[in-house]
N, C-alpha and C positions, 0 to 999 in steps of 0.2 A: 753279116753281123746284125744283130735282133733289135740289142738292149745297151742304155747307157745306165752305168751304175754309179748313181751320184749318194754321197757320201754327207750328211748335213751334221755336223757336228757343233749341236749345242750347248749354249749354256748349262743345263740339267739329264742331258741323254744324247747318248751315241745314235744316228738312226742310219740305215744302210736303206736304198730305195733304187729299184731297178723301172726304168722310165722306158717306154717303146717308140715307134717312129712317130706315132702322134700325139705326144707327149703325155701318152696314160702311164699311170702307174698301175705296174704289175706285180710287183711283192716289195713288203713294208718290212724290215726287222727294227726294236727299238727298246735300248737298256738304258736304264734310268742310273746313275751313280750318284754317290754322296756331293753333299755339301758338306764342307768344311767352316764354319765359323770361329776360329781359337780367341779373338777378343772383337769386341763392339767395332762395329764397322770394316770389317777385317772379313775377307771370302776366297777360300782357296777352296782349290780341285787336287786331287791327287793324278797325275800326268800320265800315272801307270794304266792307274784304273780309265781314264778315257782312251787311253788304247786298246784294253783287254775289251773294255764294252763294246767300242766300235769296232772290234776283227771281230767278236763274236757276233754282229749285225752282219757284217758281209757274209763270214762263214752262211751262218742261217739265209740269207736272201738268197746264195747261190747253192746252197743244198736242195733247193724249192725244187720238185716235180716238173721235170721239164725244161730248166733251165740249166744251160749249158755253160762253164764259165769261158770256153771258145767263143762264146756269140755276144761277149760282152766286146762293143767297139773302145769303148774308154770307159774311164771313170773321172769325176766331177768333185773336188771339194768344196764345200762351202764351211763357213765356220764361225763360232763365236769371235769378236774379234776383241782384242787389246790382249786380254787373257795372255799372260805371261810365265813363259818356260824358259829353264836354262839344265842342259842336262851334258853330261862328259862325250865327249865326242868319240871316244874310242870303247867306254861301254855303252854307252848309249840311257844311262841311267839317270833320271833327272838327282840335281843337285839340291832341290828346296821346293815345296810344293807349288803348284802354278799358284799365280797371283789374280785372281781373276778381275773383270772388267768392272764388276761392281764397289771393289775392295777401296777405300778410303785411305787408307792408311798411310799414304804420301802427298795427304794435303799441306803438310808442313812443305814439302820440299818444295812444290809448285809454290808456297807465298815466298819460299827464298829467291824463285828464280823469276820474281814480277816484274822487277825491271828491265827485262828481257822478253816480257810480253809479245810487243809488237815485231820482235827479229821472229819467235817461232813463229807467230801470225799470218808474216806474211811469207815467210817460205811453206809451213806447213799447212796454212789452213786453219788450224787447230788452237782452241784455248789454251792455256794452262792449267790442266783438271789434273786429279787424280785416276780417272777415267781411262787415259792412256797409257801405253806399254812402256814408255819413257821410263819416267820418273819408277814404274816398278822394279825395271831392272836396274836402277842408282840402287834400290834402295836394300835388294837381294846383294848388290858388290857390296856396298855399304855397311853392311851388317855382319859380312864375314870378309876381315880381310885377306886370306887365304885363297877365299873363290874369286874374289878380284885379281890377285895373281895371276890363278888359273886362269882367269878372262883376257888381261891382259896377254898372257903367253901362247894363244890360238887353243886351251884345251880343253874350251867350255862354247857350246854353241847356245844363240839364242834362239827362239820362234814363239810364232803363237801359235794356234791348233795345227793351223793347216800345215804348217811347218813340221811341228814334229809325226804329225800322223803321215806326212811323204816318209820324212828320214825312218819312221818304221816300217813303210809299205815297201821301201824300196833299200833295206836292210841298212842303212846309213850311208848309202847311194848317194844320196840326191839331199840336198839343203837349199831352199829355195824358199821363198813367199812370192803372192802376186802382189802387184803396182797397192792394188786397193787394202790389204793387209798391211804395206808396205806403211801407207798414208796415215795410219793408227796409231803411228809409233811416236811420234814426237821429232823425229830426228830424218825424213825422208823428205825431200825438195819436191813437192808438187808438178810445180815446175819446168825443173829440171829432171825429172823421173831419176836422182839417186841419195843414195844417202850421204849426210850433210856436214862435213867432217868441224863446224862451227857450233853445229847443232847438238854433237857427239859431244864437241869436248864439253859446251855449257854442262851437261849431265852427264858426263865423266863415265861415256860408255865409253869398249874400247869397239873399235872396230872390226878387230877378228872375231867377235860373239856373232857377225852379223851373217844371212842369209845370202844368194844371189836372188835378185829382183827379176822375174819374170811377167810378162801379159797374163793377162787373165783368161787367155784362151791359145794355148800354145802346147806342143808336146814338151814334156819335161823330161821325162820318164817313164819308165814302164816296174810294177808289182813284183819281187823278184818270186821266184817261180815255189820258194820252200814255204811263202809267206798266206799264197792264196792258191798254190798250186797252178797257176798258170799264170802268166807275163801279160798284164793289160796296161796299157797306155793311159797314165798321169797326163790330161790335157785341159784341165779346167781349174781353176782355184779363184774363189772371189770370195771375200768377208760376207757376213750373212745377207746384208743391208744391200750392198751392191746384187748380190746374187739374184735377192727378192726382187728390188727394181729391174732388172734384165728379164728375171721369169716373167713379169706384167707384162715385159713388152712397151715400157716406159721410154720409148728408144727415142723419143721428140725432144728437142728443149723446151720444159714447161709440164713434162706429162710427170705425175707425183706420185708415190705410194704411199703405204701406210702399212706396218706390218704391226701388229700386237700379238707378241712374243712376252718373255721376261719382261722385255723393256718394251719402250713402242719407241719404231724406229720411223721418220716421216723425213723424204727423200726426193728432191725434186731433180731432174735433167735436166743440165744449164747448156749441156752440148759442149762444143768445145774450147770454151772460154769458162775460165775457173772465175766465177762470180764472189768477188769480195763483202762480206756480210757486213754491214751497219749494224744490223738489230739481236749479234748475238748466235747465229745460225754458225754451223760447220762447211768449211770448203772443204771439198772432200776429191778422191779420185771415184768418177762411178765404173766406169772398167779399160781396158786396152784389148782391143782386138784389134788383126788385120793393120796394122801398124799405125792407128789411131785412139787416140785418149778421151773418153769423154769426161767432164765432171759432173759434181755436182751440189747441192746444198743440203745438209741435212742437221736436222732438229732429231734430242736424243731426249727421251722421255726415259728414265731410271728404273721405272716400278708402275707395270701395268699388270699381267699377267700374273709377277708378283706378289701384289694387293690383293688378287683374290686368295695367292697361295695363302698368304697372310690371317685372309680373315679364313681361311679351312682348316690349317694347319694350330694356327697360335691360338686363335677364338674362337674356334672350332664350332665357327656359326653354320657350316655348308660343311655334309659328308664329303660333298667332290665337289670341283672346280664347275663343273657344269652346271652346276645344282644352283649357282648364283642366278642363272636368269630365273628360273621360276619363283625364286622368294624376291628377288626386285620386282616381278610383276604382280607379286599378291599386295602392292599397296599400288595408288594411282601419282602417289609423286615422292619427292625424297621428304617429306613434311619437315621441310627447313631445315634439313642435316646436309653437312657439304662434309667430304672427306678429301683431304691434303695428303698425297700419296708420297709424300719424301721421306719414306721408309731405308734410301740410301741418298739425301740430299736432294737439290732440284736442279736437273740440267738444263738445258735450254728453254727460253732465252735467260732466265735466272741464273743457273750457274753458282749457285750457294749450297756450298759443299756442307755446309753446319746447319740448315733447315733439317728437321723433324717433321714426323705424318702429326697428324691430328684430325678426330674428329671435333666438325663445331656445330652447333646447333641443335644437342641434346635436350630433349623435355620429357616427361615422365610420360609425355603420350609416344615416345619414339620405340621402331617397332625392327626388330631386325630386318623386315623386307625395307624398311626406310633406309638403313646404314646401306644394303644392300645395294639400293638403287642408286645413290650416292655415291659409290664406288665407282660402278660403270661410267656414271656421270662424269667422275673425277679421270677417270682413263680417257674420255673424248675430247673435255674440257681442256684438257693438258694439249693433246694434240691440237685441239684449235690455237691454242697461243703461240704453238709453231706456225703452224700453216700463217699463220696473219702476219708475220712478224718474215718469214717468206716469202711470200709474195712482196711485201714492199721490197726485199733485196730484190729478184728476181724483174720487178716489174710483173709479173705474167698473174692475173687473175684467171684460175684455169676453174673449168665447170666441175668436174668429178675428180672423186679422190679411189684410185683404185685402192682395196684392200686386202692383207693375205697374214696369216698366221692363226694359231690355234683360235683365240678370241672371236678372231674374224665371222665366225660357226654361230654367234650367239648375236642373232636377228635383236634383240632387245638392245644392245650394245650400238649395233651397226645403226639403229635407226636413231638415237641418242646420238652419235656422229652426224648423218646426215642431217637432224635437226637443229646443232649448236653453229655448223660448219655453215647451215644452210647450200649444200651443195648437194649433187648426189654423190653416191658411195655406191662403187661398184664391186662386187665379189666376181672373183673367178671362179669356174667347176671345180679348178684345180688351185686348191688352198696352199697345197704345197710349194707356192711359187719361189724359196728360197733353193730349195732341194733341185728345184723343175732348171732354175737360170744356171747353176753350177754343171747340169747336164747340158744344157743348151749350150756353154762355152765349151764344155769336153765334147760335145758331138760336131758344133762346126768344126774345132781347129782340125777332125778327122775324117771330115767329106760328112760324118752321119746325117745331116743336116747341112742345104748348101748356101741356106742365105736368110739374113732376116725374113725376106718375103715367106718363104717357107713357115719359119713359127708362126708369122703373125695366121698361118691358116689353121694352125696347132688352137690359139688361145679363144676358150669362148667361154661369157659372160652367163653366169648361173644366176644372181639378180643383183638389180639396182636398185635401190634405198634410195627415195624419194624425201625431203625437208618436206617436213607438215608446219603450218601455223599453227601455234601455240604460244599461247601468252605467257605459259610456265617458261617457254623456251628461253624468254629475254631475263625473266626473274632469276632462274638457273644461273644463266650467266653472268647476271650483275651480283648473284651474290660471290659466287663464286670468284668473281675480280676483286673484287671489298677482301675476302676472307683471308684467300692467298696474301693478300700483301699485307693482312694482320702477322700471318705467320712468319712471313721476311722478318 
């Protein structure tokens, strides 16, 4: 066996990616599908269409010259995670469009359900947001009560990505989530690793919608054979966030990531003690292997990646996403422009679902590369309020902040972190680190891979982003602290 074929099923594209024994990648496939917006605040996916996207990613990665789909040892999911599906269980057809992670739209029911704060808290980990898969599926029964029936009577299942992309890989075989998908939901005991029948009733799910909970690195199942043409072994599944922290190699308590994705997701190892946040942070599961749990703490930035789409797409200041580092650095500072990226509210440690973006600091001398720079700013800045606010839970003042996701590619950015953070910021060769841990969990649970020791000879350091002194640097950020909490 050659190749692990991990599966990273994002926010905005299906990607299929076949990884080798020393964790190169060797063929890339990647289909972009719609976004759904039908009112303000409000973001759905069509459940179909990220199916059809990602079989035709696999198809395409295992058509590739040379590649055999016998020599694939497993396959690896990793995924958007909260993202909410409900679809009939005997066709297999979703029942209302997924709900996605970013969608808003059940912040009413989280302020119904405050005074129950501190019960989901401390079983789950987890605020009371719109954010999670909970409150989306109250509010899919809710809305029809016909599909409530059917939920109630065993003839509607629920999942998020990684869920429904098994039950089609494996023809409506297999219904399953891992621990760490599991933890997203609102309703799953941390703790206890099951689901939380106190938890269910507050949100008035029924419990036949639900999944079986699996490790994050275990065999589940195997591809049925009409589907990919040959039978490969389902042994990996971890939400995105988890996955990216495992592909770093983040295996220490203390060691942190940072992925800038859609969102910017910053993710620290507590090991195995679920570290209760003071400051607003997520307790979170980071994965289950080898019949050990580890946790962790993580800070969820809404709109990073986002922000630029934002200003490419809406205001159409940058042909491509790319295109932003160059016009930030055709000026030498943000000339007193701050951008407030709550394009979908502000999560951690704010948590203020009704926040709005805004730029502030506009003068008739302000110049697109200024808004520019100010964006990135705004993407670092964010992640420093986690990181700080982190560390006090954790105790651990750690030196470097590994990083990994598209962003991660844009040196102007990365060094805007390392100078707000004052720490260093290390990039991997392999950026793919969300893609890279969802293989690493399907290749151990099948010998491909026999031990951490092993990865860690896999993982090596393309550069590190050194903090410079700069007097802008402290200005940056004091204004930047003043400005945000005008916005509050």
């Amino acid at each position: 066996m050659k190749y692990i074929l991990s599966l990273d099923a994002g926010t905005t594209s299906s990607r299929a990616i076949l990884f080798d024994r020393k964790g190169k990648q060797q063929s890339i496939s990647q289909y972009e599908f719609e976004q759904y917006f039908p009112k303000e605040s409000w973001v759905e996916h069509d459940a179909v269409e990220i199916w059809n996207t990602q079989l035709k990613a696999i198809r395409e990665v295992l058509s590739q010259p040379g590649i055999d789909p016998a020599a694939i040892a497993a396959l690896g999911i990793t995924n958007q995670r909260e993202t909410t599906i409900l679809w009939d269980r005997t066709t297999g057809v979703p029942v209302h469009k997924a709900i996605v992670w970013q969608d808003r739209r059940t912040a009413a029911i989280c302020e119904s359900l405050v005074s129950h704060q501190q019960t989901f808290l401390d079983k789950t980990g987890l605020v009371l947001d719109a954010y999670f898969s909970g409150t989306k599926i109250k509010w899919i029964l809710d809305s029809d009560p016909i599909l409530r029936q059917r939920a109630e009577a065993g003839e509607l299942a629920f999942g998020t990505v990684d869920s429904w992309l098994i039950w089609n890989l494996t023809e409506g075989q297999t219904h399953v989530t891992d621990v760490t998908n599991a933890s997203r939901t609102l309703f799953f005991n941390i703790h206890r690793l099951e689901w939380d029948s106190e938890l269910l009733a507050l949100l008035d799910v029924p419990s036949a919608l639900l999944p079986k909970v699996v490790s994050s690195s275990e065999m589940v199942g195997k591809t049925a054979k009409a589907v990919l043409g040959h039978e490969i072994p389902i042994s990996g599944i971890a939400g995105d966030q988890q996955a990216a922290l495992f592909g770093q190699l983040c295996l220490a308590p203390g060691d942190v990531k940072n992925t800038y994705g859609t969102g910017c997701f910053c993710i620290m190892n507590t090991g195995e003690k679920a570290v209760v946040s003071k400051n607003k942070m997520l307790t979170t599961i980071a994965w289950q292997y080898n019949g050990k749990v580890a946790y962790a703490l993580e800070g969820s930035v809404f709109v990073a990646g986002a922000l630029v789409q934002w200003l490419r797409d809406q205001l159409q200041m940058i042909p491509s996403a790319d295109a932003i580092e160059a016009l930030a650095e055709s000026v030498d500072d943000n000339g007193g422009v701050t951008v407030i990226p709550a394009l979908s509210g502000l999560g951690a440690p704010y948590w203020e679902p009704q926040a709005t973006g805004a730029i502030m600091g506009i003068t008739r001398g302000t110049k697109k590369g200024h808004i520019a720079r100010a964006a990135l700013e705004a993407i670092a800045l964010r992640t420093r309020d986690i990181v700080i606010e982190m560390q006090k839970d954790a105790g651990v003042y750690f030196d470097s902040l590994k990083v990994d996701g598209g962003a991660s590619n844009n040196n102007l950015l990365m060094q805007i972190q390392s100078d707000v953070l004052e720490k260093h910021v290390v990039r991997p060769q392999t950026t793919e680190t969300t893609a890279l841990g969802a293989a690493f969990f399907a290749g151990l649970a099948v010998g491909f891979w026999k031990n951490e020791q092993e990865l860690q000879e896999i993982w090596v350091s393309d550069r590190v982003f050194e903090p410079t002194e700069n007097p802008l640097n402290h200005k940056t950020i004091s204004l930047w602290e003043r400005r945000i909490q005008n916005s509050l």
